[in-house]
C-alpha positions in Angstrom: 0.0 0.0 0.0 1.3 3.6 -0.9 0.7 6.7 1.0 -0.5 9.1 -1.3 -2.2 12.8 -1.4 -4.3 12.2 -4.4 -5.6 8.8 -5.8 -7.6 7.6 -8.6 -9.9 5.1 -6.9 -11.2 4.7 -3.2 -11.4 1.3 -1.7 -13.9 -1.7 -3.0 -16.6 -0.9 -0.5 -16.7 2.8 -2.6 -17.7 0.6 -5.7 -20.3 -1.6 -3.9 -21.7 1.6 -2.3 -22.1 3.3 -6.2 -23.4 0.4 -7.2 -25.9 0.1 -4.0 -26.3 3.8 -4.7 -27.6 3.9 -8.0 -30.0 1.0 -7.3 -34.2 1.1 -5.9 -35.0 -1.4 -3.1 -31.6 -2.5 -2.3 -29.9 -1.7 1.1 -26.3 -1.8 1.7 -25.2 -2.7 5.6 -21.3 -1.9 5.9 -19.1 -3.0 8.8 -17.0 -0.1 9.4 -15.3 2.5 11.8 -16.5 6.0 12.3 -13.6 7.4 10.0 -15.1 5.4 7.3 -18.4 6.7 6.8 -17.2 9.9 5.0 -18.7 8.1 1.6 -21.6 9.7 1.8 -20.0 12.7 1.0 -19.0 11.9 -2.8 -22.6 11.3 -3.6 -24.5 14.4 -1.6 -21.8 17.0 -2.2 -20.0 15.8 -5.4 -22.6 14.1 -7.9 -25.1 16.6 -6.0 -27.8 13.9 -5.4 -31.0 14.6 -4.2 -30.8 11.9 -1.6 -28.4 10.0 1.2 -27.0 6.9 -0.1 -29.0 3.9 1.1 -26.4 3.2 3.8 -25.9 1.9 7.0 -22.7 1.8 9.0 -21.9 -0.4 12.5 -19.6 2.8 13.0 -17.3 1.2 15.6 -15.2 3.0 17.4 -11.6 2.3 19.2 -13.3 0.9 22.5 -15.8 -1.4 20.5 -12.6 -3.4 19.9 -12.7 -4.8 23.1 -16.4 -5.7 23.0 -18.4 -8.1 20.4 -18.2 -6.4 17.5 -20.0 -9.1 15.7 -23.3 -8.5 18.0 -23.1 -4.6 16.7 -23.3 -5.9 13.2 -26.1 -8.3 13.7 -28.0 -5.0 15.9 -26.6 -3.0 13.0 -28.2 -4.6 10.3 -31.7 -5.6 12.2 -32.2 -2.1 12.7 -31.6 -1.5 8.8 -34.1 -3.7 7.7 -36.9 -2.7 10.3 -36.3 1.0 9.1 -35.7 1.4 4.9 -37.9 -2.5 4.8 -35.7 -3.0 1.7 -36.2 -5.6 -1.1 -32.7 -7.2 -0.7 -29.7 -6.2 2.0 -26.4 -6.1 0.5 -23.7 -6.6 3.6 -20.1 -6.4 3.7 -17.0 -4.7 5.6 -14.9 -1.4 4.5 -10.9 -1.4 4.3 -10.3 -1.5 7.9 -13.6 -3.3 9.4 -11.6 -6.6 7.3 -9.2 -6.8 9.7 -11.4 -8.0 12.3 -12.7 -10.9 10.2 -16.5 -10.5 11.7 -18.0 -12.4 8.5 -21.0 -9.7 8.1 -22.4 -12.3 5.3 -22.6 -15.5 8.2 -23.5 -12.8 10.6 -26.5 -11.5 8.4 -28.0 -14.7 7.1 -28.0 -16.0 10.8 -30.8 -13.1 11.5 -33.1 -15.0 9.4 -34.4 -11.7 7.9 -37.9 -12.0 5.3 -35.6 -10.3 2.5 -32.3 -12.1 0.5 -29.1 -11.2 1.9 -26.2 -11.0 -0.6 -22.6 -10.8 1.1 -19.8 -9.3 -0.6 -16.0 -10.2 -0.1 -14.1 -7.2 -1.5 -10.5 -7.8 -0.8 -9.3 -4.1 0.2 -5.9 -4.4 0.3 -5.5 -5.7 -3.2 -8.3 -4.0 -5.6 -9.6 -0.6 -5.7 -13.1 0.9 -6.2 -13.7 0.0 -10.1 -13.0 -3.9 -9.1 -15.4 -3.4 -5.8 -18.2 -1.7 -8.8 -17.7 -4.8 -10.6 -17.8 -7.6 -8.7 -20.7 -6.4 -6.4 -22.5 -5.6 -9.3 -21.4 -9.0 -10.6 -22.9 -11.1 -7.2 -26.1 -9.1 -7.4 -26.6 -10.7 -10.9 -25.8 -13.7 -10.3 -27.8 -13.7 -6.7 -31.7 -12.2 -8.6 -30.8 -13.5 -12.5 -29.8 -16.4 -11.6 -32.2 -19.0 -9.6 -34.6 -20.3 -11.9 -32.8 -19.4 -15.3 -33.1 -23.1 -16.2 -36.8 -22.9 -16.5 -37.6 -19.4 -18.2 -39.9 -20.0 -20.9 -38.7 -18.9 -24.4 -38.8 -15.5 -25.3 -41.3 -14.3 -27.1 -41.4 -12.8 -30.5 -41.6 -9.6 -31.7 -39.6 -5.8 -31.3 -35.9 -7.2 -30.3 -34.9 -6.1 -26.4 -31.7 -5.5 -24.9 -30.4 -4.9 -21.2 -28.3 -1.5 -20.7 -25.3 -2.4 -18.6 -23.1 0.0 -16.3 -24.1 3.4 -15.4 -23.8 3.4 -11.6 -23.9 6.2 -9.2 -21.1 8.6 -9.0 -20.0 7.8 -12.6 -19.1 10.5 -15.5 -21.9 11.3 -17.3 -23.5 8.2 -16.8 -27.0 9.2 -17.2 -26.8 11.7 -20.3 -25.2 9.1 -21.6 -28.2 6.5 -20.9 -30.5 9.2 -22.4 -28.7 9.3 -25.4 -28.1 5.7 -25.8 -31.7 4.7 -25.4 -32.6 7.4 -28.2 -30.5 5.3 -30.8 -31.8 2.4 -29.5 -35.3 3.1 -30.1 -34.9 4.9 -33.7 -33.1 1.8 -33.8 -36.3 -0.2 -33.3 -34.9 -2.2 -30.5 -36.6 -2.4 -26.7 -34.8 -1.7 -24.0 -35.7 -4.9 -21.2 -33.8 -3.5 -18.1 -31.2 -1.0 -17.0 -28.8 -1.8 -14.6 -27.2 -0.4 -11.9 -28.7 2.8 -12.5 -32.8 2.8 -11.5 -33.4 -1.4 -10.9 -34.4 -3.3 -8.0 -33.6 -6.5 -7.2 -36.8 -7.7 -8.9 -35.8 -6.5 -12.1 -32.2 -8.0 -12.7 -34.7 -10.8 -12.1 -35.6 -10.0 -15.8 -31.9 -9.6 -17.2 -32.3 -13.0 -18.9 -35.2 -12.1 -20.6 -33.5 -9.5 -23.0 -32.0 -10.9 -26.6 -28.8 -9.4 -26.1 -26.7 -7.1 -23.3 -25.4 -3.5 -24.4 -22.2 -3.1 -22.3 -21.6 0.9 -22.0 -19.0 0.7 -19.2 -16.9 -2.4 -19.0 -15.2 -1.7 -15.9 -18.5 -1.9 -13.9 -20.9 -4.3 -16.0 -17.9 -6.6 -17.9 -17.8 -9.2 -15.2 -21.9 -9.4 -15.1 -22.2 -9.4 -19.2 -19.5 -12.9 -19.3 -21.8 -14.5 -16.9 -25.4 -14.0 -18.4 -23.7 -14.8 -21.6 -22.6 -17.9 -20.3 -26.0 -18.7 -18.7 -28.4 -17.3 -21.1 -26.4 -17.5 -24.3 -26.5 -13.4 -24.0 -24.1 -12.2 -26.9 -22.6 -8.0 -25.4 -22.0 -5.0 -27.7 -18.3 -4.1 -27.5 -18.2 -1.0 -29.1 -18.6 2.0 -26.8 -20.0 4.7 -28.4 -18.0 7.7 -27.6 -17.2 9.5 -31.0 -18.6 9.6 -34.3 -16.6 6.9 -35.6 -17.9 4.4 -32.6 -21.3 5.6 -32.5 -21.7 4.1 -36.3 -19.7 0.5 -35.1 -22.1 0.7 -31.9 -25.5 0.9 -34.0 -24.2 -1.9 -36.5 -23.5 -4.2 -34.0 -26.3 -3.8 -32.1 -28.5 -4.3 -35.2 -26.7 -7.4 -35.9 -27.3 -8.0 -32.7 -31.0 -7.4 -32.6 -31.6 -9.2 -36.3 -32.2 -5.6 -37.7 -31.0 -3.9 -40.6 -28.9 -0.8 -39.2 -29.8 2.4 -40.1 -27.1 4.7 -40.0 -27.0 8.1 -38.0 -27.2 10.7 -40.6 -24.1 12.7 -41.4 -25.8 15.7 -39.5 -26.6 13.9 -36.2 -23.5 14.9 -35.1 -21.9 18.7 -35.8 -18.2 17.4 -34.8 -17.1 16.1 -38.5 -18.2 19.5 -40.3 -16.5 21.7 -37.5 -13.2 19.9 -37.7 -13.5 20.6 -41.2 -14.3 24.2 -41.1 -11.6 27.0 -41.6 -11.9 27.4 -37.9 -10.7 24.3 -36.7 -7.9 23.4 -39.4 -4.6 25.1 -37.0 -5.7 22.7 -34.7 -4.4 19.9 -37.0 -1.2 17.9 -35.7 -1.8 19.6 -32.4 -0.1 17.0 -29.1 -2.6 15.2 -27.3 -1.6 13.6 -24.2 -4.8 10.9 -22.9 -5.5 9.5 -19.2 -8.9 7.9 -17.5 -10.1 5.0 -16.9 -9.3 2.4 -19.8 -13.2 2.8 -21.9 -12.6 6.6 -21.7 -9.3 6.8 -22.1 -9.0 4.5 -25.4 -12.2 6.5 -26.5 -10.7 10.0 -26.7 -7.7 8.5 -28.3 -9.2 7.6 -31.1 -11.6 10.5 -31.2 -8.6 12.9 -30.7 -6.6 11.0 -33.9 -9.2 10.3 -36.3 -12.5 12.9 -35.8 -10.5 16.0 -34.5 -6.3 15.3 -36.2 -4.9 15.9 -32.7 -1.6 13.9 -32.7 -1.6 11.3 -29.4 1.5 11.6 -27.7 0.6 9.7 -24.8 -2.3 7.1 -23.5 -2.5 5.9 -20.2 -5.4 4.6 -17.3 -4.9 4.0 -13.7 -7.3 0.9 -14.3 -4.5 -2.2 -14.2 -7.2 -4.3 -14.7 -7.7 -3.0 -18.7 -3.9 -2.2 -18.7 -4.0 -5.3 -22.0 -6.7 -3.0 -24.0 -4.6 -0.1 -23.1 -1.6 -1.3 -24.6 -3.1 -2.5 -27.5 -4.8 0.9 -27.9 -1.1 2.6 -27.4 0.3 0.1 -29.9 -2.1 1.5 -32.4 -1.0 5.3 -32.0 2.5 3.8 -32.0 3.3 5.1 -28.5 4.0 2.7 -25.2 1.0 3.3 -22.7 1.5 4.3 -19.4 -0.2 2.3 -16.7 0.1 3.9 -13.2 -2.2 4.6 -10.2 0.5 7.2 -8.9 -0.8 11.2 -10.2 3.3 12.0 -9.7 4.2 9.3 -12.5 1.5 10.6 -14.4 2.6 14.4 -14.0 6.1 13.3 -15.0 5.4 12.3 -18.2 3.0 15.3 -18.8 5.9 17.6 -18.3 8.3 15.1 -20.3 6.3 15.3 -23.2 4.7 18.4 -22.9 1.7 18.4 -25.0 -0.3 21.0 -26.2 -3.7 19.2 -24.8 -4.4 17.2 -21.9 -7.0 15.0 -21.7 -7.4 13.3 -18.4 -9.2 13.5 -14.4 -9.6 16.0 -12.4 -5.9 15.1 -11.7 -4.6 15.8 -14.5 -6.8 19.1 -14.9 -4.9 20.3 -11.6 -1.7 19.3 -13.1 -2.1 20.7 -16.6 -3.1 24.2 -14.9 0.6 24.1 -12.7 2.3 23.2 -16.2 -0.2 26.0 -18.3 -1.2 23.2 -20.4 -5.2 23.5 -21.9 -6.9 20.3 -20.6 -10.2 18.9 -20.5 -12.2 15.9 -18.2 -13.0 12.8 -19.6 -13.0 10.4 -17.4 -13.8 10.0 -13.4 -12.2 10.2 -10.9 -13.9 14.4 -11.0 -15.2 17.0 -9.1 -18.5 18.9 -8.3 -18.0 21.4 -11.7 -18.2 17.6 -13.6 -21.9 16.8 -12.7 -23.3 19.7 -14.7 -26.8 20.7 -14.5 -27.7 20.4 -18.5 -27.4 17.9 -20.8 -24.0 17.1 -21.2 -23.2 13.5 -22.9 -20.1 12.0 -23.8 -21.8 9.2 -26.1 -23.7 9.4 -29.6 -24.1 12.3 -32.0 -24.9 15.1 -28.7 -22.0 13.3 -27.0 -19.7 14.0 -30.6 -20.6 17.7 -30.2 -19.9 18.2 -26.6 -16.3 16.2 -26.9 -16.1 19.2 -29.7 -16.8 21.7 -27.4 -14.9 20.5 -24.2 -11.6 19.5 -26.1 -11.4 22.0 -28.7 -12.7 25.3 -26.8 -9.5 25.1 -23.9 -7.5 25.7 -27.3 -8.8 28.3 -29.1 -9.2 30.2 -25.8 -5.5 30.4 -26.2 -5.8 33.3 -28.7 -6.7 35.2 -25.1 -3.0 34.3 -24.3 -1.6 35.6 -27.6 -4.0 38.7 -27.6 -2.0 39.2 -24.7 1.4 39.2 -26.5 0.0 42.1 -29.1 -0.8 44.3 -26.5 1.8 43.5 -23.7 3.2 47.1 -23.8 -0.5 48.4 -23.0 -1.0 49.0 -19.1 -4.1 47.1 -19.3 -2.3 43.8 -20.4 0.8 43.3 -18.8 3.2 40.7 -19.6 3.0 39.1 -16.3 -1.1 38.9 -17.0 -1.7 34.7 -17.4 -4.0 33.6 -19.5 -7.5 32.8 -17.1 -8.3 29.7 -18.6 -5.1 28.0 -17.5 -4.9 29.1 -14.1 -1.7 29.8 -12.7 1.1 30.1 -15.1 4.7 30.3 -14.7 6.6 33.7 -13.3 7.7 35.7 -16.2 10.7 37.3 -14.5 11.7 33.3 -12.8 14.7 32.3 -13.1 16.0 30.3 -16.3 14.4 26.8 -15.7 16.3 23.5 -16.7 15.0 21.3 -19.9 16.8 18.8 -19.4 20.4 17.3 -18.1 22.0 19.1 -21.3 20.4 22.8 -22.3 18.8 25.3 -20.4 17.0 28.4 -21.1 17.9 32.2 -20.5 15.1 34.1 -18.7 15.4 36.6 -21.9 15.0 34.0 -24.2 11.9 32.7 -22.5 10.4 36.1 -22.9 11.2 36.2 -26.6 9.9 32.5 -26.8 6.5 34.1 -25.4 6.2 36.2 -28.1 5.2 33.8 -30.6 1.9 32.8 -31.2 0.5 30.2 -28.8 -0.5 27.8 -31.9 3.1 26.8 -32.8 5.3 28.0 -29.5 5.1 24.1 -28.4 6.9 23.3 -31.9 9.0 26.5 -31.6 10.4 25.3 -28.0 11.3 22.1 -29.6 12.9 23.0 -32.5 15.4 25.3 -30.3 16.3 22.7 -28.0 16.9 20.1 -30.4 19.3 22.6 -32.4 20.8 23.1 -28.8 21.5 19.9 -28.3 22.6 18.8 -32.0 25.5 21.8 -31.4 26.5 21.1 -27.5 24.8 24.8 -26.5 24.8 24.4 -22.6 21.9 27.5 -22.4 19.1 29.1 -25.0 19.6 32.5 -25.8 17.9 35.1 -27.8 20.5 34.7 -30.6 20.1 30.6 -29.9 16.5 30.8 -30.6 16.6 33.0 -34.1 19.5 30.8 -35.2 17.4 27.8 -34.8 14.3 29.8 -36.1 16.4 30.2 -39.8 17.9 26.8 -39.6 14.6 25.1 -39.7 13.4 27.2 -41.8 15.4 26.1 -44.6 
C-alpha cells in the first residue's frame, strides 16, 4: 500500500456503495469504523444527489474493539431492515472493518431476515473501487438473475430487447449518456428490457435473462456481469462504446446485428463534430499533441476521437485501471506510442511535463496538473469533481456526445488566442506581460529564473520572454525545434541569438 495525497480510486466498498447507490429497493449494511463513513459525502456533495446513499454503517469505534463487534453488526443490520424495509440487503466490511474478520455475510444470514441477503467479499488491500463496482455488481446478478434461469420460458417474438449495462452512481456522465443511448436504440427499433445499476431493483435483474442481447456501456462496472449472463443465457454483449462519431456508427451496427435488424445509420448531421473539424476554424488545430489519461473505456475512446475525428496527434495514452492495462496497450500500440499504466498522479505528471503536450486529456488530476504546467486540458473520465456533474445535458456518447467532446476538447484551445492577444498588446498598461491567460490558471513567473529542460540545455530568462512572443499555436513546436538545435550543437543554455539561429535553420 502507498501513501498518497491524491488517488484515482477509493477502496472496493466505494464501488459496492455506487453500485448500492444507484439501485431502488436495495440496502447496503457496511461494517466499518467511524472514519469510514465519509462516503456519503462523494454522492451528496459531489454528484449533487438529491438523496443520502442507502447506507448503514456499524460505525465502531476504538473501544468497540474490546467488546463483540460481531453483535453490533447483527443489531446493525436488524435495525436497517426494520427501518428502509428493503427488497434485498447487501452486507459487507470497509478497508479497515476486514481486519477483524466478523464475516458480516454468516452474521447476516444467521438473523433470518424475510428479504435475500447478498454478502460481498471485497479484498481491500488488493483492488480498488472500479473492481469493488464490478464484482458487487457481478454477485447481485448472479444472486436475482440467476435462480430459476433453467426454467424461463422462451422469449417471445416480436420488437428485439436489450439490457443496458453499467451506469452506476457517481459515474461520468452516466445518465446523459443513458438518455442518449436509449434514443438510438429506439430509432433503432430495439426495446430496451432493463437497466442496470442505474434505477433497478432486485426484482428486475430478475428480468436480465429475458432480453436478446446485453449492451455493455461501461466495461469496468458491468464486464464481469455481461460474461456471466452470456454464459447462462447464451446473451451475446455490444463491444463498441459509443463515444465518437466513428464508434457511435460501429455501436448501432452491432447492435442491429445484434438485434436481427437492418442498421440504419445516423445521418451525417446527427453529429456537428465532422463538419467543425472541417471548417476553416478548426484546421490550425491539425497535428496539435494530445496527451490521454482515465479509466481504460474513456481513455481509449478520446484516443481515437482525438486521432481520427479531430487530427490531434496522441502523444501519450495511459489509465490507472490495471485491470484493462491489456486493452490499453493495444490501444497505445495502435497510435504507435507505449502506454503508461500507473495509479500514482506524480508518475502521471512526470510524463505530462516530459512530453509536454499542447492538450491534456485526463481526471480531475490531471486538470490540476495541466493548470501548474499552463497546459489547456479537458475531463474525460472520473475520478472528477462537483463542476463535472453539470446541470444540463452534457453527454459524452452518440451524436450530442460528438458535439460536446467538440466543445470541451477543442474550446481550452482556441481560448488560447486570449494568451496571444495578450502578447500584441503587452506594452499596454491594461495587459501586462506578467497577466496569465485565465483559462489556465496559474502560469509560470515571467521574471523566474532560467528553468532547466533537461540534463544538457537550459534556457535564458530573456530567451523565454522572446519565446512568449510567438503565437501560442506553434510555440510548443517552436520550443522544440530550439532545444533540439541546442542539443545537436553542444549549447549548454538558449539564448535570444540561440532561438533565431534555430528559427532560420529550420526554416530552410
Amino acid at each position: 500500500m502507498q501513501l498518497a495525497l491524491w488517488t484515482y480510486e477509493g477502496p472496493p466498498h466505494v464501488g459496492a456503495m455506487r453500485v448500492a447507490t444507484a439501485m431502488e429497493g436495495l440496502h447496503y449494511v457496511l461494517h466499518a469504523p467511524q472514519g469510514d463513513t465519509y462516503a456519503d459525502l462523494l454522492f451528496t456533495m459531489i454528484e449533487r444527489s438529491g438523496r443520502r446513499p442507502p447506507v448503514t454503517y456499524t460505525t465502531f469505534q476504538a473501544r468497540d474493539l474490546g467488546g463483540d463487534t460481531a453483535e453490533l453488526f447483527k443489531a446493525t443490520a436488524l435495525d436497517a431492515w426494520e427501518r428502509f424495509r428493503p427488497q434485498a440487503l447487501l452486507v459487507g466490511a470497509s478497508c479497515t472493518a476486514e481486519l477483524i474478520q466478523d464475516d458480516p455475510g454468516g452474521l447476516a444470514r444467521a438473523l433470518g431476515l424475510p428479504v435475500p441477503v447478498v454478502a460481498v467479499e471485497l479484498p481491500a488491500y488488493q483492488k480498488k473501487e472500479n473492481w469493488g463496482a464490478a464484482e458487487t455488481f457481478y454477485q447481485l446478478v448472479r444472486a436475482f438473475a440467476g435462480p430459476g434461469a433453467a426454467g424461463r420460458a422462451p422469449r417471445p417474438a416480436g420488437a428485439p430487447t436489450c439490457n443496458i449495462l453499467g451506469p452506476a452512481a457517481l459515474g461520468f456522465r452516466h445518465r446523459d449518456d443513458l438518455v442518449e443511448v436509449r434514443a438510438m436504440l429506439d430509432r433503432l427499433g430495439v426495446a430496451v428490457n432493463v437497466v442496470a445499476p442505474l434505477g433497478a431493483s432486485p426484482a428486475d435483474l430478475a428480468r436480465l435473462g429475458d432480453a436478446d442481447f446485453n449492451v455493455v456501456l461501461y466495461p469496468e462496472v458491468a464486464g464481469q456481469a455481461a460474461r456471466w449472463l452470456e454464459r447462462t443465457f447464451g446473451q451475446k454483449s455490444t463491444r463498441a462504446v459509443p463515444i465518437g462519431v466513428g464508434a457511435t456508427r460501429e455501436f448501432l451496427a452491432e447492435a442491429a446485428a445484434l438485434a436481427g435488424l437492418d442498421a440504419a445509420p445516423e445521418p451525417d448531421d446527427a453529429s456537428r463534430l465532422p463538419w467543425y473539424s472541417r471548417s476553416v476554424d478548426s484546421t490550425y488545430l491539425t497535428g496539435k499533441r494530445v496527451f490521454v489519461f482515465g479509466d481504460a473505456t474513456h481513455a481509449v475512446a478520446a484516443a481515437r476521437v482525438a486521432r481520427d475525428e479531430l487530427g490531434f496527434t496522441v502523444v501519450g495514452l495511459g489509465t490507472y485501471s490495471r485491470e484493462f492495462a491489456r486493452e490499453v496497450r493495444e490501444a497505445a500500440r495502435g497510435h504507435g506510442i507505449e502506454a503508461l499504466i500507473a495509479d500514482d498522479y506524480l508518475e502521471v505528471e512526470a510524463r505530462i511535463a516530459e512530453l509536454r503536450p499542447d492538450l491534456v486529456l485526463g481526471t480531475q488530476m490531471e486538470r490540476h496538473v495541466a493548470k501548474r504546467h499552463g497546459t489547456p486540458c479537458a475531463v474525460i473520465s472520473a475520478p472528477v469533481h462537483v463542476q463535472d456533474f453539470p446541470a444540463r445535458h452534457s453527454p459524452q456518447m452518440g451524436a450530442e456526445g460528438a458535439n460536446v467532446l467538440f466543445d470541451t476538447w477543442v474550446h481550452p484551445l482556441m481560448m488560447g488566442l486570449e494568451e496571444h492577444l495578450l502578447g500584441m498588446f503587452r506594452d499596454d498598461p491594461e495587459f501586462g506581460e506578467g497577466a496569465a491567460p485565465s483559462h489556465l490558471g496559474a502560469a509560470a513567473d515571467p521574471a523566474a529564473p532560467a528553468a532547466a529542460v533537461d540534463d544538457a540545455v537550459a534556457w535564458a530568462a530573456e530567451a523565454e520572454a522572446e519565446l512568449r512572443k510567438v503565437p501560442f499555436f506553434v510555440r510548443g513546436k517552436a520550443r522544440r525545434n530550439t532545444e533540439l538545435y541546442a542539443r545537436e550543437r553542444g549549447v549548454g543554455t538558449i539564448t535570444v541569438e540561440t532561438l533565431y539561429d534555430a528559427k532560420a535553420h529550420h526554416a530552410r
